[in-house]
C-alpha positions as a printed NumPy array, in Angstrom:
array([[  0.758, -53.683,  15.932],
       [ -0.488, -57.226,  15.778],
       [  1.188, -59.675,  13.497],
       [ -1.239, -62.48 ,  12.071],
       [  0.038, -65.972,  12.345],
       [  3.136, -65.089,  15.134],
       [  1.837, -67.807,  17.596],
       [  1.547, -70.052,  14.956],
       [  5.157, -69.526,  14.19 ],
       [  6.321, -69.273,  17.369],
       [  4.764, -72.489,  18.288],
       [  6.355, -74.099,  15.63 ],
       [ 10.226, -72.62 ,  16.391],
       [  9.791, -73.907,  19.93 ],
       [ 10.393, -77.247,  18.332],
       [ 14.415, -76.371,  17.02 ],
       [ 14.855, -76.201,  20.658],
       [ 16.095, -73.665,  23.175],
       [ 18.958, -72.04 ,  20.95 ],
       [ 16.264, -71.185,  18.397],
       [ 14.101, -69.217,  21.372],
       [ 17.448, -67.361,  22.337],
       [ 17.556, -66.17 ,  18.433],
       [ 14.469, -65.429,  18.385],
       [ 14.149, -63.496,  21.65 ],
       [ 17.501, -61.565,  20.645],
       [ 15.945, -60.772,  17.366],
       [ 12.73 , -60.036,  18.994],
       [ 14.381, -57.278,  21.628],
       [ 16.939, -55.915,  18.649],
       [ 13.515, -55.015,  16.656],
       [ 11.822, -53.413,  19.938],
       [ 14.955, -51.556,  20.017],
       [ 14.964, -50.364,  16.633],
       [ 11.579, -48.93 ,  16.656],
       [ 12.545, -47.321,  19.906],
       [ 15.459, -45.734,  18.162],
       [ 13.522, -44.551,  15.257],
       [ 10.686, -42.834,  17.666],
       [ 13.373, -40.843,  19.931],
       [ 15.387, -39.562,  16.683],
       [ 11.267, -38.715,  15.056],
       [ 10.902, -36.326,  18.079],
       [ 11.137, -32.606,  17.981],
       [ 14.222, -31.592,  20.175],
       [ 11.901, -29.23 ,  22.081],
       [ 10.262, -32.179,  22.369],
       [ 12.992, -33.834,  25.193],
       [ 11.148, -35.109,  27.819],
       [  8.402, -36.973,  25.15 ],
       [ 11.732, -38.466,  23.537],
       [ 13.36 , -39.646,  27.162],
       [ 10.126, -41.24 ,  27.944],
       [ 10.333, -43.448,  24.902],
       [ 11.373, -47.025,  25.659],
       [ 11.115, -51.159,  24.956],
       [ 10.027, -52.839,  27.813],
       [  9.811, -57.187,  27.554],
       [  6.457, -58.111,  28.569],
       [  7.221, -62.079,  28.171],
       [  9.228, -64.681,  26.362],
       [ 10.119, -62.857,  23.053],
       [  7.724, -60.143,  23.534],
       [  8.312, -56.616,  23.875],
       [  6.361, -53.341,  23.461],
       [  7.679, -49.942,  22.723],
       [  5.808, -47.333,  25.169],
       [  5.933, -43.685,  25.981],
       [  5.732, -42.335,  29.277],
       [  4.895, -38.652,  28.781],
       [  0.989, -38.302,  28.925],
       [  0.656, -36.274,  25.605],
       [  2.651, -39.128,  23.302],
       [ -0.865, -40.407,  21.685],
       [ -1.911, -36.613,  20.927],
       [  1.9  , -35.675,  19.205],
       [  1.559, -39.215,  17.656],
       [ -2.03 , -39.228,  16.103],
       [ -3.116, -35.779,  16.97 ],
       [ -5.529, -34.374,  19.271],
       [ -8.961, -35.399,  17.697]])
C-alpha cells in the first residue's frame, strides 16, 4: 500500500529530532504488527502453515512490510485469476 505524501512528512518529523524518529518508528512497527495480527486471525485454521508464514519484517528506518512466506498467499488473497 503506498501512502501519498509519507516522505514529505517524514522529512519534515526528522526536524523534532531523534525522540520524534523513535515514536515514529515504534508507531511505525506497532502498525506492521497490527496488520500482521489481523492477516493470521483472517486465515482458515486448515489454513496453518499460510498463517505461520505471515510476518512484519523492517526493511529501513520506520519502514516495515507485512509478507507471507507460503507460495499460494497471493492466490488465497486475491484468487487464482
Amino acid at each position: 500500500m503506498a501512502v501519498k505524501g509519507l516522505k514529505n512528512v517524514l522529512s519534515n518529523l526528522k526536524k523534532f529530532g531523534s525522540e520524534a524518529a523513535v515514536e515514529i518508528d515504534i508507531s511505525t512497527m506497532a502498525t506492521a504488527r497490527a496488520i500482521e495480527r489481523s492477516a493470521k486471525e483472517n486465515v482458515t485454521k486448515d489454513l496453518n502453515y499460510l498463517g505461520n508464514s505471515i510476518h512484519s519484517v523492517p526493511i529501513g528506518d520506520s519502514h516495515y512490510k507485512v509478507v507471507v512466506g507460503a507460495d499460494y498467499g497471493a492466490y488465497v488473497e486475491f484468487g487464482t485469476g
